[in-house]
N, C-alpha and C positions, 0 to 999 in steps of 0.2 A: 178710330171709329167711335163715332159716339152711341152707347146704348142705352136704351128705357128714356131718350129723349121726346118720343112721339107714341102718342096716344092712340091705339086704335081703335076703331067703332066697338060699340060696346055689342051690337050684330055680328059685327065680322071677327070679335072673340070668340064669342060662343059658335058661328058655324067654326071655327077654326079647330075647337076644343072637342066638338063632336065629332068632328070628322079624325082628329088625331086619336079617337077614345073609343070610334067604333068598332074596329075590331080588335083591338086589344082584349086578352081576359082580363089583364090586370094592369090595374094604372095608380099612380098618386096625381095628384093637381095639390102644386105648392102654391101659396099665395091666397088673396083674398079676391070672392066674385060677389062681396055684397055691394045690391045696387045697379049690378046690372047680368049677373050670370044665374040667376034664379030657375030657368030654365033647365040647366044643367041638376038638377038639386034630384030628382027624381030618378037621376041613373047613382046617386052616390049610397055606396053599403056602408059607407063610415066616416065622418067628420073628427078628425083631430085638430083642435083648437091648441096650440102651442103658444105659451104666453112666457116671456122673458123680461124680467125688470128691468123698467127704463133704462138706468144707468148700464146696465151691460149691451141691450139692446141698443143704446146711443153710440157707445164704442164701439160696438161693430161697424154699424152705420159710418161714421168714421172712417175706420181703418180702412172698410172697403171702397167708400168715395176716393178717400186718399190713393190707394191704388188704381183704382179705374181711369180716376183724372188728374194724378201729381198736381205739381206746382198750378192749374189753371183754378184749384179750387181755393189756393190761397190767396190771401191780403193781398190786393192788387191785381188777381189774374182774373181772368175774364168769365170764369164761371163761380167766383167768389160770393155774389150776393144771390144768386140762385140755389145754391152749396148750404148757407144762412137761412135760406128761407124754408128747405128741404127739412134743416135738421130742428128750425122751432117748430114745421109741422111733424115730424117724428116726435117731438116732445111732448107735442099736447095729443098725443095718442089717449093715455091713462086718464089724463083729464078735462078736456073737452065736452063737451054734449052736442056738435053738429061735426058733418062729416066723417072721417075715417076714422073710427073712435071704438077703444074699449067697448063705451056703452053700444054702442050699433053692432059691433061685433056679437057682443054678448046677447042681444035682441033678435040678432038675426039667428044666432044658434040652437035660441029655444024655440025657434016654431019649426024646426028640422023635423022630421017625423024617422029616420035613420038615428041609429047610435051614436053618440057623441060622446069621444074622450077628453078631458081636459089634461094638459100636460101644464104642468109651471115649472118655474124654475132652471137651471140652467146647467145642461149634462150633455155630454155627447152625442153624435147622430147613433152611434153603436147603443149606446145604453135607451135612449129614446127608440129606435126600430126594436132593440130584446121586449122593450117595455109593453109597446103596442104588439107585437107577433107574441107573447105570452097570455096577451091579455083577452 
């Protein structure tokens, strides 16, 4: 099975998102909505922004492709130079100025009108959840 290979509408996220979020009391949403989930921004009581140095972040990135799609993402397999093109645009995260980017990120979290934690650096899910539930 191949996953996170298709795109869904950036409508059919957001009905997706609200409809999984309506009755819930309590929810997390991992990942990023800027650019097209803004809509959503008005039911959120707290943005945590988790930020992880490249190089650890790149390994992950990594390790977990490697898992998901073994030998197809290596030298000569057939999802090799899609694998390549994934991990320079993971790279130019921190440094870029268009698209998926630090700076957009960062852009987008100060015009939030809700709380905003910054997390950096790179510690456990357990020590991260005490960090945020303390705070």
């Amino acid at each position: 099975m191949r996953l996170f290979q298709t795109k869904r509408a950036a409508a059919e996220r957001v009905r997706m998102l609200e409809a999984a979020t309506r009755w819930a009391g309590n929810w997390v949403l991992s990942g990023s909505i800027v650019g097209w989930g803004d809509a959503l921004i008005p039911i959120f009581d707290l943005v945590i922004f988790l930020y992880i140095p490249a190089e650890v972040r790149l390994a992950r990135l990594r390790a977990r492709e490697r898992e998901r799609f073994g030998r197809e993402i290596e030298l000569g397999g057939p999802m090799y130079e899609r694998h390549q093109a994934f991990l320079r645009w993971a790279a130019g995260y921190d440094t870029d100025t268009s698209g998926r980017t630090l700076e957009t990120d960062a852009n987008w979290l100060a015009q939030l009108s809700c709380p905003v934690m910054l997390m950096t650096g790179e510690c456990s899910t357990y020590d991260q959840v005490n960090h945020i539930l303390s705070s």
